[in-house]
NUVEX-887648 format. One record per residue: x, y, z of N, C-alpha, C in turn; residue in three letters. Coordinates in pm, 1 decimal. Atoms other than C-alpha are relative to their C-alpha. Layout:
nx; ny; nz; cax; cay; caz; cx; cy; cz; type
X; Y; Z; X; Y; Z; X; Y; Z; ALA
...
This chain:
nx; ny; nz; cax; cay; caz; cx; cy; cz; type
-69.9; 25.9; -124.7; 892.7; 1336.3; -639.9; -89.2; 29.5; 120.4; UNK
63.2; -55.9; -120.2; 656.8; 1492.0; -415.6; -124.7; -108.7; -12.3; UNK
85.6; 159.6; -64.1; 395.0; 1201.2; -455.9; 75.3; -117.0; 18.9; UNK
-108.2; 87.0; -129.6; 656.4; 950.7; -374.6; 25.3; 15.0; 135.3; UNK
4.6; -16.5; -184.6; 701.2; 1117.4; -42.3; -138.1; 5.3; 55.1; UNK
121.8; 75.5; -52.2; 326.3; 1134.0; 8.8; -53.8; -166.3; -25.7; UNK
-16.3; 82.6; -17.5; 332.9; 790.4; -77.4; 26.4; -79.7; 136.6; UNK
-104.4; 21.2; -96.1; 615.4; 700.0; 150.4; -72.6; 94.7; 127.5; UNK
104.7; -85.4; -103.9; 400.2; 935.0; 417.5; -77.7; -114.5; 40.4; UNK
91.7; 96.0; -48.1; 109.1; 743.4; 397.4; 13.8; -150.9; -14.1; UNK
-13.0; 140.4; -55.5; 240.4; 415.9; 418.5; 30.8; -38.3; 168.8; UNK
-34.7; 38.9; -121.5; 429.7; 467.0; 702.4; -124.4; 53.8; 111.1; UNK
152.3; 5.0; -171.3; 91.8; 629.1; 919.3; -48.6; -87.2; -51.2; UNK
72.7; 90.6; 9.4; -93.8; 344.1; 758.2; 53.1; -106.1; 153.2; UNK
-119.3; 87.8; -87.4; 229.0; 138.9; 952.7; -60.1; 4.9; 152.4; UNK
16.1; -23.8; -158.4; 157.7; 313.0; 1294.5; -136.1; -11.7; 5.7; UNK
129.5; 18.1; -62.4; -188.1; 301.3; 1273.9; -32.3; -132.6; 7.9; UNK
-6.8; 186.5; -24.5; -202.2; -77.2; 1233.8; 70.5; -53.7; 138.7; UNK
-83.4; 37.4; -90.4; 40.1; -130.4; 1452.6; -66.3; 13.2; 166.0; UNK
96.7; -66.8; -137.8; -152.1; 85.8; 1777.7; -138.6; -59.1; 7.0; UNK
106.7; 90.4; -18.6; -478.4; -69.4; 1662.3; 4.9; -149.0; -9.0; UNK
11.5; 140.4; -74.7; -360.4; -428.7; 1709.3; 67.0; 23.2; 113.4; UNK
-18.4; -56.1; -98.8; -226.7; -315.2; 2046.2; -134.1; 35.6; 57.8; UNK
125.4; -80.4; -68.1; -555.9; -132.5; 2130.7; -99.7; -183.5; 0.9; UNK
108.5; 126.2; 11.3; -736.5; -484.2; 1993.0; -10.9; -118.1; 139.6; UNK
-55.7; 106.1; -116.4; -541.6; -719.5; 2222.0; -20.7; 72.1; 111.0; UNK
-3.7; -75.2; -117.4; -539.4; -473.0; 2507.1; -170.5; -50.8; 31.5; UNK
153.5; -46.1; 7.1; -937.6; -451.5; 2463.2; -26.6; -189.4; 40.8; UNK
9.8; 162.9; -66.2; -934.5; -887.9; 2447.7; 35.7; -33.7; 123.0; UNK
-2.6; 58.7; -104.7; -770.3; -925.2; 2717.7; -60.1; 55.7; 94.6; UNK
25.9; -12.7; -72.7; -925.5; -736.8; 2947.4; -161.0; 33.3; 29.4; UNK
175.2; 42.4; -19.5; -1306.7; -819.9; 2869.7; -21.9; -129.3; 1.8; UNK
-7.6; 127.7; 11.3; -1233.4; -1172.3; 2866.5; 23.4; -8.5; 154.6; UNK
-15.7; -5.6; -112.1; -1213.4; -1194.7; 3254.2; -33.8; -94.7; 13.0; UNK
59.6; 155.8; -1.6; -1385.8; -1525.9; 3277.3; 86.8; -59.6; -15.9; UNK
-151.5; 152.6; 38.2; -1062.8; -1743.9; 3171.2; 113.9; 56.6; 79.7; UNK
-127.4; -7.1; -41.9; -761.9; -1743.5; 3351.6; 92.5; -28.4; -82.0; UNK
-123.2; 25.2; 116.4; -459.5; -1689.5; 3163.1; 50.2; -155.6; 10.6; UNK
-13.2; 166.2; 11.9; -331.1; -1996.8; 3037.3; 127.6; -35.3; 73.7; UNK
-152.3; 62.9; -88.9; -18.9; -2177.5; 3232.0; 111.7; -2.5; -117.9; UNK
-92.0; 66.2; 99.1; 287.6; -2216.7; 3041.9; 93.6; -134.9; 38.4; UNK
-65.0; 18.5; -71.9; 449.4; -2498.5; 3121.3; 120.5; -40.5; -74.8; UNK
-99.5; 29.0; 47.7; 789.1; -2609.6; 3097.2; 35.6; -153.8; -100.3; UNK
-23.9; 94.0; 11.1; 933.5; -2861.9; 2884.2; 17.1; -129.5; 49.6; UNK
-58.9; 52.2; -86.0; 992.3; -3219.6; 3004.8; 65.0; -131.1; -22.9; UNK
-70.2; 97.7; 58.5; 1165.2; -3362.9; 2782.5; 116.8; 0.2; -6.0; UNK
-202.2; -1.4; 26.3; 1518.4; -3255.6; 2842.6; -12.4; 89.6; 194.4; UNK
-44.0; -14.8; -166.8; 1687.5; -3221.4; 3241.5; -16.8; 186.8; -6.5; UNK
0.6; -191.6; -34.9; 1666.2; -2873.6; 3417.5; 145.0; 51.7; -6.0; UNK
-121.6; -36.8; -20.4; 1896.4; -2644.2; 3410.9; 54.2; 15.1; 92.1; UNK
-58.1; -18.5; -145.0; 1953.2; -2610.6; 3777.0; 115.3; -56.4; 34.2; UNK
């Protein structure tokens, strides 16, 4: 039982550490990539506005 919960332990910090280092990754892309301007999104325009 007690390596099941270290198991169950180290999955879940595996979890958070994945999780914070794609966070840290993207954080790190976007803000050495300065050269491109974020991209536009634009709207659909194939169906009326909602206005």
């Amino acid at each position: 039982m007690i390596i099941l919960k270290r198991v169950a332990l180290a999955v879940i910090m595996v979890a958070i550490v994945a999780v914070f280092g794609l966070f840290a990754w993207n954080f790190y892309q976007r803000y050495t990539a300065s050269d491109q301007p974020p991209p536009v999104i634009y709207e659909r325009s194939d169906r009326p506005s909602r206005a």
